[in-house]
C-alpha positions as CSV (number, residue, x, y, z in Angstrom):
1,X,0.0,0.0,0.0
2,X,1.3,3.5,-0.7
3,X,1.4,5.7,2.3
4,X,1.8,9.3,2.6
5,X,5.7,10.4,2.6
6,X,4.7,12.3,5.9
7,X,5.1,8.8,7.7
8,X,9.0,8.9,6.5
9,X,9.3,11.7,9.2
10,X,8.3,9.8,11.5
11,X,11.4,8.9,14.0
12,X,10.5,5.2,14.1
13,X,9.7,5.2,10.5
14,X,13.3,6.4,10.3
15,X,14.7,3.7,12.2
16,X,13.4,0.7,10.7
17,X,14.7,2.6,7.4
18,X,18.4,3.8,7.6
19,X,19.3,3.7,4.3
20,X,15.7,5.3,2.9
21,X,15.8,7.6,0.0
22,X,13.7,10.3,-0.4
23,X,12.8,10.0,-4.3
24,X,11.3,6.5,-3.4
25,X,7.8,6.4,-2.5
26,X,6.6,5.1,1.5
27,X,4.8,1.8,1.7
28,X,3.4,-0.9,3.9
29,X,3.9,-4.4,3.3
30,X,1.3,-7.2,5.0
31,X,-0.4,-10.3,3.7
32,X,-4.3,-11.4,4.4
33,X,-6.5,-14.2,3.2
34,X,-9.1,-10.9,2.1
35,X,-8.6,-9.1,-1.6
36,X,-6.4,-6.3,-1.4
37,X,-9.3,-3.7,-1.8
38,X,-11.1,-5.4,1.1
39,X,-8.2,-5.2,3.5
40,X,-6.9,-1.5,2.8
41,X,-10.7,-0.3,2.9
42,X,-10.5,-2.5,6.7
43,X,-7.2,-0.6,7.3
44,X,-8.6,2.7,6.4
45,X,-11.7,1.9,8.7
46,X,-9.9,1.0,11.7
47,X,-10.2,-3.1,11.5
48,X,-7.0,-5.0,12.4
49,X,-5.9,-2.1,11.2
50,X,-1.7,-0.2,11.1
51,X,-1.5,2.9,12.5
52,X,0.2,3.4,9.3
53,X,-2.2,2.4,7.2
54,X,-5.2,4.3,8.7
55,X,-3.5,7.4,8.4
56,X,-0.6,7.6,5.8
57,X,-2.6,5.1,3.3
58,X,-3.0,6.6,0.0
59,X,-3.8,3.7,-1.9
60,X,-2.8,0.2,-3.3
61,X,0.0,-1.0,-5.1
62,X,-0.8,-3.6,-7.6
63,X,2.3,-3.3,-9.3
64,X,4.2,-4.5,-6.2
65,X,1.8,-7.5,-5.5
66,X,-0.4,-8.7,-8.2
67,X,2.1,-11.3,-9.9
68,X,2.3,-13.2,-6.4
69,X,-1.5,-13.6,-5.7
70,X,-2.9,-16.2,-4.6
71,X,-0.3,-18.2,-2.7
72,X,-0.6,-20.8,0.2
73,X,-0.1,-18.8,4.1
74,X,3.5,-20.1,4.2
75,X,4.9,-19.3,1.5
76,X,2.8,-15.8,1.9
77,X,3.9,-15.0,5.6
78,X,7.8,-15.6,3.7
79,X,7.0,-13.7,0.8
80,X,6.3,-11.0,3.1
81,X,9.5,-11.0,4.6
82,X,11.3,-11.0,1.5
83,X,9.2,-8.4,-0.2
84,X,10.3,-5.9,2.7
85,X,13.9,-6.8,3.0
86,X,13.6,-6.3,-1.1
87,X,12.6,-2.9,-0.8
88,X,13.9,-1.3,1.7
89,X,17.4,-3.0,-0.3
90,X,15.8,-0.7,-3.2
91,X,15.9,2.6,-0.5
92,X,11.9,2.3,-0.1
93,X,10.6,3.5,2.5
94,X,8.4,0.3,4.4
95,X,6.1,-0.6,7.5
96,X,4.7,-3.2,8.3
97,X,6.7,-7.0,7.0
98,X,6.2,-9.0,10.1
């Protein structure tokens, strides 16, 4: 999900992202047996939802996730990990990535 750049002010934001860059957009990173839609509007409402999310959330990222849907929890809960350590590799700026 794209988040707000605001949340990369944020000190812990900052922390979990040492070697951020600015030109790279904020995200959050999770994984849910919902559709994306349904979980970002859950987010947005306040549901099981990140901090993050309900405030900074702009919108989804399909681009980052569609090519990996569906997938059994395992391999999902890995992918996860991955995906964040791939990113914030790339200078992203990311939350969540359990």
């Amino acid at each position: 999900m794209l988040l707000d750049s605001a949340v990369g002010r944020l000190r812990k934001v900052q922390r979990l992202n040492p070697r951020r860059l600015a030109t790279k957009p904020c995200v959050y990173v999770g994984l849910t047996g919902l559709t994306p839609g349904k979980r970002f509007t859950n987010h947005r409402q306040g549901i099981k939802s990140s901090l993050y999310v309900k405030r900074y959330g702009l919108r989804l990222l399909p681009e980052l996730y569609a090519h990996l849907n569906p997938m059994p929890y395992a391999a999902a809960a890995q992918m996860e990990r991955d995906l964040t350590e791939d990113l914030r590799r790339s200078g992203y700026t990311v939350v969540g990535g359990h």
